[in-house]
VEXBA-562793 format. One line per field, with one value per residue (C-alpha): x negated, y, z negated. Coordinates in steps of 0.1 Angstrom, whole numbers, plus 2048, in hexadecimal, padded with zeros to 3 digits. Each point is the difference from the previous one (the first is absolute). Example, Ala and Ser with C-alpha at 12.3 -4.5 7.8 and 13.67 -1.06 7.14 Angstrom:
u (785; 7F2) .
v (7D3; 822) .
w (7B2; 807) .
//
This chain:
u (8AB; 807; 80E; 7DE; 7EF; 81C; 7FE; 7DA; 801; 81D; 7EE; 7DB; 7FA; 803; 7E3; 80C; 825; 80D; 82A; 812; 7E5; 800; 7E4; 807; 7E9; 81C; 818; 7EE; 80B; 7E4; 80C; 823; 80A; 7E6; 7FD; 7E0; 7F4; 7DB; 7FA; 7E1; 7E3; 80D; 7EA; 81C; 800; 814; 801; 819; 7FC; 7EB; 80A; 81F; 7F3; 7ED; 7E2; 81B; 810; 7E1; 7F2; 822; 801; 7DE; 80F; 7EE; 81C; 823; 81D; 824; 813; 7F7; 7F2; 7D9; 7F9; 7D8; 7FD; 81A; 803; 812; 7E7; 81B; 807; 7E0; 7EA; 7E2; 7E7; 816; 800; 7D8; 7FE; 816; 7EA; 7E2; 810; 805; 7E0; 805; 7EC; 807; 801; 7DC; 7F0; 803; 7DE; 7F3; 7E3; 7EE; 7FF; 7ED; 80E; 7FC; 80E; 820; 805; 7FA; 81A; 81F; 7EA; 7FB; 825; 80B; 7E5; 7E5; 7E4; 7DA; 7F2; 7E9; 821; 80E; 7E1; 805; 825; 7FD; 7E1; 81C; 819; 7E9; 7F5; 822; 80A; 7E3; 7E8; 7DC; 7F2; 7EB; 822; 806; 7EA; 80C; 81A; 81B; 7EE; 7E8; 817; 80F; 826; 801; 7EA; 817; 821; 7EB; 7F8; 81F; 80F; 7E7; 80D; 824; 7F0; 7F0; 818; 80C; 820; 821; 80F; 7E8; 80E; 7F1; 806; 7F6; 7E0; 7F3; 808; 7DE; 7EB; 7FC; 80D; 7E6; 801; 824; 804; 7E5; 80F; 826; 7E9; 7F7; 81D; 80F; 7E1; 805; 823; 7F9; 7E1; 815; 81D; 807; 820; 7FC; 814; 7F5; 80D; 7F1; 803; 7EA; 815; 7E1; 800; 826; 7FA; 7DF; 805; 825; 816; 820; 809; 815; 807; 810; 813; 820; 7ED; 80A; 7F0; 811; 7F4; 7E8; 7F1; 7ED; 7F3; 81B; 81C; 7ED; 802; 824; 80B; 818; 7F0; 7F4; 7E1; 7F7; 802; 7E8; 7E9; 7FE; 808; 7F2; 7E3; 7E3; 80D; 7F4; 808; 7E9; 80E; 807; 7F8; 822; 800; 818; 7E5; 7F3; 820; 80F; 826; 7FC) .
v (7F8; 7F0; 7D9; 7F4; 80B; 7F7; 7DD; 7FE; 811; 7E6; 7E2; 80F; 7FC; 81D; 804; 824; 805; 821; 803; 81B; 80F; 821; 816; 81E; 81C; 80B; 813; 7F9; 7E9; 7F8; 7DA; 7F9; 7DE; 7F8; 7E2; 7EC; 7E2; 7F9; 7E4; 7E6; 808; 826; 81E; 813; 82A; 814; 824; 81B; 826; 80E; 7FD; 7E8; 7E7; 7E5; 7FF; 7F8; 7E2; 7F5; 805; 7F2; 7E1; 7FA; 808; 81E; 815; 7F6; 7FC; 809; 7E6; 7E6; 7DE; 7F8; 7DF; 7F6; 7E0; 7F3; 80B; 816; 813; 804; 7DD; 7F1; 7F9; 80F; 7E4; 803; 827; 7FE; 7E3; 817; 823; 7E9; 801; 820; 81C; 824; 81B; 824; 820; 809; 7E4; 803; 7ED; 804; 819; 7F4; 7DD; 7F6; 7EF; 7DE; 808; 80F; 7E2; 7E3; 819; 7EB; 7DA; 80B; 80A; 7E0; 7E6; 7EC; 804; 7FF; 81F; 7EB; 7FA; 821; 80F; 7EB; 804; 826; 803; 7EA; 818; 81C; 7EA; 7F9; 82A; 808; 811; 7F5; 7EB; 819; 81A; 7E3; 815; 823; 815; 814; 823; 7EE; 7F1; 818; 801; 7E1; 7EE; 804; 7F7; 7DE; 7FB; 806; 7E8; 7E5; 805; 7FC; 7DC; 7F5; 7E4; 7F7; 80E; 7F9; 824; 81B; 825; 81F; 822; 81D; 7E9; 815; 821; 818; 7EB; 80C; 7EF; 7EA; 7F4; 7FF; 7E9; 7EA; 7FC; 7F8; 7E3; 7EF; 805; 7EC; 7E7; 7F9; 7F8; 7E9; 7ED; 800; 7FC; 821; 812; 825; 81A; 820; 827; 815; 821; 7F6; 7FE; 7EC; 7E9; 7FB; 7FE; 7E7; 7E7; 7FC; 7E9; 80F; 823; 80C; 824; 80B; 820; 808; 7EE; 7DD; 7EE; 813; 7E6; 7E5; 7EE; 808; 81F; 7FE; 7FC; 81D; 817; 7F8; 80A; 81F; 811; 820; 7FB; 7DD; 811; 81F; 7E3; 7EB; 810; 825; 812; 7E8; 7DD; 7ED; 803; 7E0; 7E4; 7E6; 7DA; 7E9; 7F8; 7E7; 7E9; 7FC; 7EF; 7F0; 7F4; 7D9) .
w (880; 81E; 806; 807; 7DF; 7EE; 808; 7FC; 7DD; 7F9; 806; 7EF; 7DB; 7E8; 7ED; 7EE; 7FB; 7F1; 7F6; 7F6; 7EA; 7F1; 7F3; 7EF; 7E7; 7E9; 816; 820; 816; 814; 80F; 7FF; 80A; 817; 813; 810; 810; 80A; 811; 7FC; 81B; 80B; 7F9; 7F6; 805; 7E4; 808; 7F9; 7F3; 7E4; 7E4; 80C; 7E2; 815; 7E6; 7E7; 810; 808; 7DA; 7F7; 810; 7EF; 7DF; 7F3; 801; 7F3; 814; 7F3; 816; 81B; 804; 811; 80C; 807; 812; 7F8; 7DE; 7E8; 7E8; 7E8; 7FE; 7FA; 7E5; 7FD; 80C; 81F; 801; 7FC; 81C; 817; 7FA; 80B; 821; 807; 804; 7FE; 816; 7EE; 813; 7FC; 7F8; 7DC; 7F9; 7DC; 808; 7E2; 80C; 821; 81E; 7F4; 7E0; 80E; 80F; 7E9; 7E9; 80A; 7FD; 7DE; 7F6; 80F; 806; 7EB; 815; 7FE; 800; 821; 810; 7FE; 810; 81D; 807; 7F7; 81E; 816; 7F9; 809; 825; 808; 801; 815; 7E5; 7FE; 7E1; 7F2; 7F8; 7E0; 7F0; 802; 7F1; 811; 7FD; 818; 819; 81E; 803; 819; 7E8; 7E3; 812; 805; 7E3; 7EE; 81C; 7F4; 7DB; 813; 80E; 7DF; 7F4; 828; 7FE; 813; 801; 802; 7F7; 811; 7F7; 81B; 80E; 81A; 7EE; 7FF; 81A; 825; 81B; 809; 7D8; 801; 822; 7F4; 7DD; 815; 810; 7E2; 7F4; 81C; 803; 7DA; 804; 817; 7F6; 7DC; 805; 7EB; 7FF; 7FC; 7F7; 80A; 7F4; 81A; 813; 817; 827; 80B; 7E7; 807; 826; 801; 7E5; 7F1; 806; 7F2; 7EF; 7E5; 7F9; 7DE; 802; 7EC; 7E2; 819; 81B; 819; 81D; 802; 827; 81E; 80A; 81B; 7E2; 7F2; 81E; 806; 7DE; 7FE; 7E3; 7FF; 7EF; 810; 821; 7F5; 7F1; 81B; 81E; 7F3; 80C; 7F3; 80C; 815; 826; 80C; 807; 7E4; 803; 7FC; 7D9; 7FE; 816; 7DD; 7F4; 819; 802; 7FB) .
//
């Protein structure tokens, strides 16, 4: 990373902080030692190879798989440290978009939504409707989707959605896995802009797996890439495209990148 970053990534606050952690499936070692920061406001990208265990840091880090070794840190906090009015204070701060969607088909729009108000709020059931049709305003989707289920959404539709479930409790942190995987480009650069308009109207940090090179072009602020079951480099795109790696320079420099011209990112974190 170069001087510049590192001095503007010094002086921001960590919001996500990963050290030394290890993830492993019996013999396989699929995250040895890995270190991450993410930093409060960025729309972080996290891409690497298939199969290179992104999913399972990211899964990790939201506990629902085990880790062998390692610390997290959430805001501030240690999940192993706390108690669990703590723990349940700090998951209400954190939404989750799954690869897919991963919307209960038997449960309409609405209902997907008001699923995490009713794990972790007491709320009328009047109350609820009206944050759940907010939630479904603020991603772009018209009021009368509250009241349909998946199988009658298109693929655009249900990446909302499930980004509306993600909003439900106003999270801090908002985890999202592969985004803009299965919509066309016009979908896929129109779902990158609410991405960035929701970040900042909310103030929402996001941390973002992708494969997407125009997602990691148009809307984020900083990239890591795992490789070697480690974060083998985290910046700019610039940091990125002057990192001697073999499989960094086919990603990002191989026959589908991007040749256009990219606008100065660090104009979005200036040096103070």
């Amino acid at each position: 990373m170069i001087a510049a970053a590192k001095f503007r990534d010094r002086d921001r606050q960590v919001i996500l902080s990963v050290k030394d952690l290890t993830v492993a499936f019996g013999d396989n070692v699929v995250l040895d030692h890995l270190n991450l920061d993410i930093y409060r406001g960025e729309i972080l990208g996290f891409v690497g190879a298939s199969g290179a265990g992104k999913s399972v840091l990211m899964r990790t880090v939201l506990r629902l798989l085990p880790r062998r070794s390692g610390r997290i840190e959430i805001l501030g906090a240690d999940y192993d440290a706390v108690g669990d009015a703590e723990r349940m204070a700090l998951d209400t701060r954190l939404g989750v978009l799954f690869q897919h969607g991963a919307l209960f088909s038997a449960l309409t729009v609405k209902e997907n939504i008001q699923l995490p108000m009713r794990e972790y709020l007491d709320l009328p059931q009047w109350l609820m409707d009206e944050l759940a049709y907010l939630k479904i305003a603020l991603v772009g989707l018209k009021p009368e989707a509250a009241d349909r289920y998946p199988s009658e959404l298109s693929g655009g539709m249900i990446k909302r959605a499930a980004l509306a479930r993600a909003l439900a409790l106003d999270p801090d942190l908002v985890f999202l896995d592969e985004p803009t995987s299965g919509l066309d480009p016009i979908g896929a650069a129109e779902f990158d802009e609410l991405i960035a308009q929701l970040r900042d109207t909310l103030g929402l940090t996001v941390y973002m797996v992708t494969h997407d090179l125009d997602s990691l072009f148009s809307v984020c602020d900083r990239i890591a890439v795992l490789g070697q079951k480690k974060v083998l480099v985290e910046g700019t795109l610039d940091d990125m495209l002057a990192f001697d790696d073999p499989w960094v320079q086919s990603y990002f420099k191989g026959k589908r990148a991007r040749s256009i011209p990219r606008a100065d990112q660090s104009a979005r974190f200036p040096v103070e």
